[in-house]
N, C-alpha and C positions, 0 to 999 in steps of 0.2 A: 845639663838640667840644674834648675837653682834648687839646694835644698839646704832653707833656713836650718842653721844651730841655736839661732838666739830669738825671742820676741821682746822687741822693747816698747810695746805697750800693752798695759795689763792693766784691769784692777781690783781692790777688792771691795767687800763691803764698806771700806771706811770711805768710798767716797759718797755712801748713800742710797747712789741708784746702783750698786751693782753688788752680787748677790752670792757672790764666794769669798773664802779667806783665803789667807794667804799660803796654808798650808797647803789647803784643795787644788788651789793654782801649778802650785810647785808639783804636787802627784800627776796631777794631768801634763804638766811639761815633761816630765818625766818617763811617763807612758810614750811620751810622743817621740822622744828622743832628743832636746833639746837640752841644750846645757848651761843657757844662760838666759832668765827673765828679768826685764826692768820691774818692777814694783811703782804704777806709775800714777798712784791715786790721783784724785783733782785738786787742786790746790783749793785753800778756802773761801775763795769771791765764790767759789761754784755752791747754788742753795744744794741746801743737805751735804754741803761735804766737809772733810774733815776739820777741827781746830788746827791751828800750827803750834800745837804741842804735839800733836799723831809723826809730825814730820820729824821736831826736836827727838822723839823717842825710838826713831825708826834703828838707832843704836840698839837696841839691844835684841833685834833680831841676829840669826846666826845668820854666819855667811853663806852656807849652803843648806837647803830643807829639799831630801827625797835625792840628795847626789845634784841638784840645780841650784847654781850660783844664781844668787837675788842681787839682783841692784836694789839699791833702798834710795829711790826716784820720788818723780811728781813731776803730774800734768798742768803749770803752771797756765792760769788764764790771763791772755791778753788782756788790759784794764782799759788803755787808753789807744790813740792813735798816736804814741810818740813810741809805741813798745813795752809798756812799764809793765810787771807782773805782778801776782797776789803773795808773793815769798820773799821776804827779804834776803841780802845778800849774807847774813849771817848762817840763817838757817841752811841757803842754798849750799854754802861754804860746806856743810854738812853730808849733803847728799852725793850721792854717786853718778846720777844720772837724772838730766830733767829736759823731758820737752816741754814747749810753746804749745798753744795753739789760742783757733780764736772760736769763740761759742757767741750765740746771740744772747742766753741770758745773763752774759757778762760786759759786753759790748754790742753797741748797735752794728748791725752790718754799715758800712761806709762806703765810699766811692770808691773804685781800682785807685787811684791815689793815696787811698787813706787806708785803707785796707793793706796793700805793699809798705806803705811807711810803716805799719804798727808793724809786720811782720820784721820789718827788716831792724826795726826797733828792740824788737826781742833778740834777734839775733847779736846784736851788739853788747847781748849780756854773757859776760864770760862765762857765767856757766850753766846758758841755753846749749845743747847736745844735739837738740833735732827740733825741726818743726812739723807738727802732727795735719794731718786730714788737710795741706796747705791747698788741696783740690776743689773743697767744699763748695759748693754754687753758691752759697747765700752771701759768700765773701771774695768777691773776682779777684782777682789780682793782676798785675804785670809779672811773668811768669818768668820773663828775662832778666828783670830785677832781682827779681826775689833770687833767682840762682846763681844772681855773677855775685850777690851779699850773701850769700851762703856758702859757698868757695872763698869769700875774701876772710868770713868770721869762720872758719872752719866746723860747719855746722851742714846734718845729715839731713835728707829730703827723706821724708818718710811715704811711704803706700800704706794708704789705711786699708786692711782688707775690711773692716765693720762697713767703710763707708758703700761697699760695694754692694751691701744685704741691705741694712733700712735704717741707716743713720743717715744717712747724706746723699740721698738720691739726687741722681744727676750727676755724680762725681765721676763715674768710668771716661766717660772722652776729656774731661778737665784733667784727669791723668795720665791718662795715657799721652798728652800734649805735655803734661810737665816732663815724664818719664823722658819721651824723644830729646827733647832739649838739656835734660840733664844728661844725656846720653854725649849730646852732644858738646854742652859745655865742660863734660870731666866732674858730676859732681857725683859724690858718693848718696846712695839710696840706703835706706832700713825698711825690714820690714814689721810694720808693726797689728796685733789683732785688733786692738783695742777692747781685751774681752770683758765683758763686765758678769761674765758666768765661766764657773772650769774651763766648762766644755769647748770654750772658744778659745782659750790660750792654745797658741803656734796655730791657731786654722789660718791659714794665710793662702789658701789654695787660689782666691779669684786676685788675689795682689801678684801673684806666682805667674796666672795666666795672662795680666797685664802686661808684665814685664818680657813675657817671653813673644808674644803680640809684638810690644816694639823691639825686638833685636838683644835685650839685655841678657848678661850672661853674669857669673858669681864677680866677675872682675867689678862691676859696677854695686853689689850687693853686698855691704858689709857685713848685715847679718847670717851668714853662711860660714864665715871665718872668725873663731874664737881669738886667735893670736892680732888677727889687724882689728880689730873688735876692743881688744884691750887696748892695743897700742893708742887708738884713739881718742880711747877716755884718759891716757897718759898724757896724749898733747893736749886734751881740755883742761886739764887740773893737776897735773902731777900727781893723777891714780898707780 
């Protein structure tokens, strides 16, 4: 049975539209039994979300709140179809943990061509970690692509469970086809809530039942193992 120890995507009020802090996040991880959350507000292309001073100061958070280790993270937005994000390489230098992804009011949806290219383009930033919601219907992709350049750039496939409830309808079978494949190419999965309320940090129950759907077991699941979970933010950055 997979049972997550870490959620690495979360957020709080600072990106805007979501409606807990950081402190409320960590109580409810905690409750849940989780022991490690990303902190993975939206990077600033995203309307209503934070300045990039929120990211420069994410330093003086402690390292643990409520007994839960915070990654002090960011949900960088895709800008263009070459990969480029909304955080520079100084700031990113800073942080602990950052996904990708791609949003419509940051980018226009593209072709499966242009779409794969931007992802894979993100990927070839050294300190892209994971790519979020890569399921999304409104942005297809080459699924083959995307995973042989995500084993080449040592970089996580993520299971949204939000997008399974009312963010991204239509994404269960666009996942459950990335999941097989990743299964089968050897790539590493996370699981991530994407909650933008408490109460949804570590719910990752329909990501859970996806992956047991196709075959996956904790080998394929990094967020379940605190120790290989660090190791691999060790080979992104020398964490």
């Amino acid at each position: 049975m997979i049972k997550p120890l870490i959620d690495t995507h979360t957020h709080t009020i600072a990106s805007g539209h979501s409606y807990s802090t950081i402190i409320e996040n960590c109580l409810e991880a905690s409750k849940k039994g989780l022991k490690i959350i990303a902190m993975t507000d939206h990077g600033p292309k995203m309307p209503g979300g934070p300045h990039i001073f929120h990211f420069g100061n994410l330093k003086v958070l402690p390292e643990y709140i409520h007994d839960v280790r915070v990654l002090k993270g960011v949900e960088l937005n895709i800008i263009d179809y070459d990969g480029n994000v909304d955080l520079d390489d100084a700031r990113l230098s800073m942080l602990e943990f950052a996904i990708a992804s791609l949003h419509d009011v940051c980018i226009s949806p593209g072709s499966i061509k242009d779409n794969t290219r931007a992802l894979i383009g993100a990927m070839k930033n050294k300190y892209v970690c994971a790519i979020a919601h890569p399921g999304n219907p409104a942005f297809p992709i080459d699924i083959d692509e995307v995973l042989k350049a995500a084993k080449e750039y040592n970089v996580l496939i993520e299971i949204n469970n939000s997008s399974f409830k009312t963010s991204r309808p239509g994404s269960y079978e666009n996942c459950k086809r990335i999941a097989y494949k990743a299964l089968e190419n050897g790539n590493l999965l996370t699981l991530g809530s994407d909650a933008h309320v408490c109460y949804d940090v570590g719910n990752l129950e329909k990501s859970i039942k996806l992956l047991e759907e196709v075959g996956a077991d904790e080998r394929y699941v990094i967020s379940t193992d605190v120790d290989r979970f660090l190791k691999f933010l060790k080979s992104k950055r020398n964490y």
